[in-house]
N, C-alpha and C positions, 0 to 999 in steps of 0.2 A: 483534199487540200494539203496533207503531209508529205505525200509524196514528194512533188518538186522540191518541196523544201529538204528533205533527208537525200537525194538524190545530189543536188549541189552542195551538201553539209554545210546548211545555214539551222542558226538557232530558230525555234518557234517563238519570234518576236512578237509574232500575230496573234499566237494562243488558240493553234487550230488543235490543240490534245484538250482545252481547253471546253473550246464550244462542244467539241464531241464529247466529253466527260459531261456537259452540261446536260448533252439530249439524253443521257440515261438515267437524267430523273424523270422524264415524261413517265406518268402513270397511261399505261396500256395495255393493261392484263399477261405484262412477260417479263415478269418480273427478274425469274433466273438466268436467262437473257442476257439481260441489262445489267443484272451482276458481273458475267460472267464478260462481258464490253467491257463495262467499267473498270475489271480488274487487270484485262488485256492492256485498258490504255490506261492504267495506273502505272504500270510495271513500264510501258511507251515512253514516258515523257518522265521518269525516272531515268532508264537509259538516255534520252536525248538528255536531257539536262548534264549529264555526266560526259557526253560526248568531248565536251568546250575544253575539259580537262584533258583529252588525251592526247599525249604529243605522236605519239609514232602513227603514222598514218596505216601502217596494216591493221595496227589495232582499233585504229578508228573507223577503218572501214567496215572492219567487223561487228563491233557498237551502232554502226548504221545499219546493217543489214538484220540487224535483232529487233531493231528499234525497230524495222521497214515491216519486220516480219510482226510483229505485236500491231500494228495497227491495222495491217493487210486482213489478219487474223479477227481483228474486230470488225471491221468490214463484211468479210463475208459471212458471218453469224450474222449480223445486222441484218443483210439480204433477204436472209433463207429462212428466220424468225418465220415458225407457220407453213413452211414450204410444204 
């Protein structure tokens, strides 16, 4: 769900760092996991929030692509949890 939004560089008005911060309190025996989610999309929506601040746009394009890169990141741990 972050994707489009970091792709048009729109703020997460929605609070999609949010819901996914939410699902890594599910208890379900993966614990380190879910840390290790939780800290990707801690550090995500950290950067996105800071985004709104930057005026030069190469900079901010690159604040997006870190931002794209921490929750891509939590994504596929997500996935593979067990693989």
């Amino acid at each position: 769900m972050a994707a489009p939004l970091l792709w048009t560089r729109q703020q997460d008005t929605v609070g999609v760092i949010g819901l996914a911060l939410n699902a890594t309190l599910e208890r379900d025996g993966y614990q380190d996991e879910r840390d290790r989610i939780r800290e990707l999309l801690t550090v995500a929506r950290s950067l996105w929030d800071e985004m709104a601040a930057i005026d030069d746009p190469d900079d901010r394009r690159t604040h997006m692509r870190a931002t794209f890169r921490m929750v891509y990141l939590a994504d596929v741990l997500a996935v593979t949890v067990g693989a």
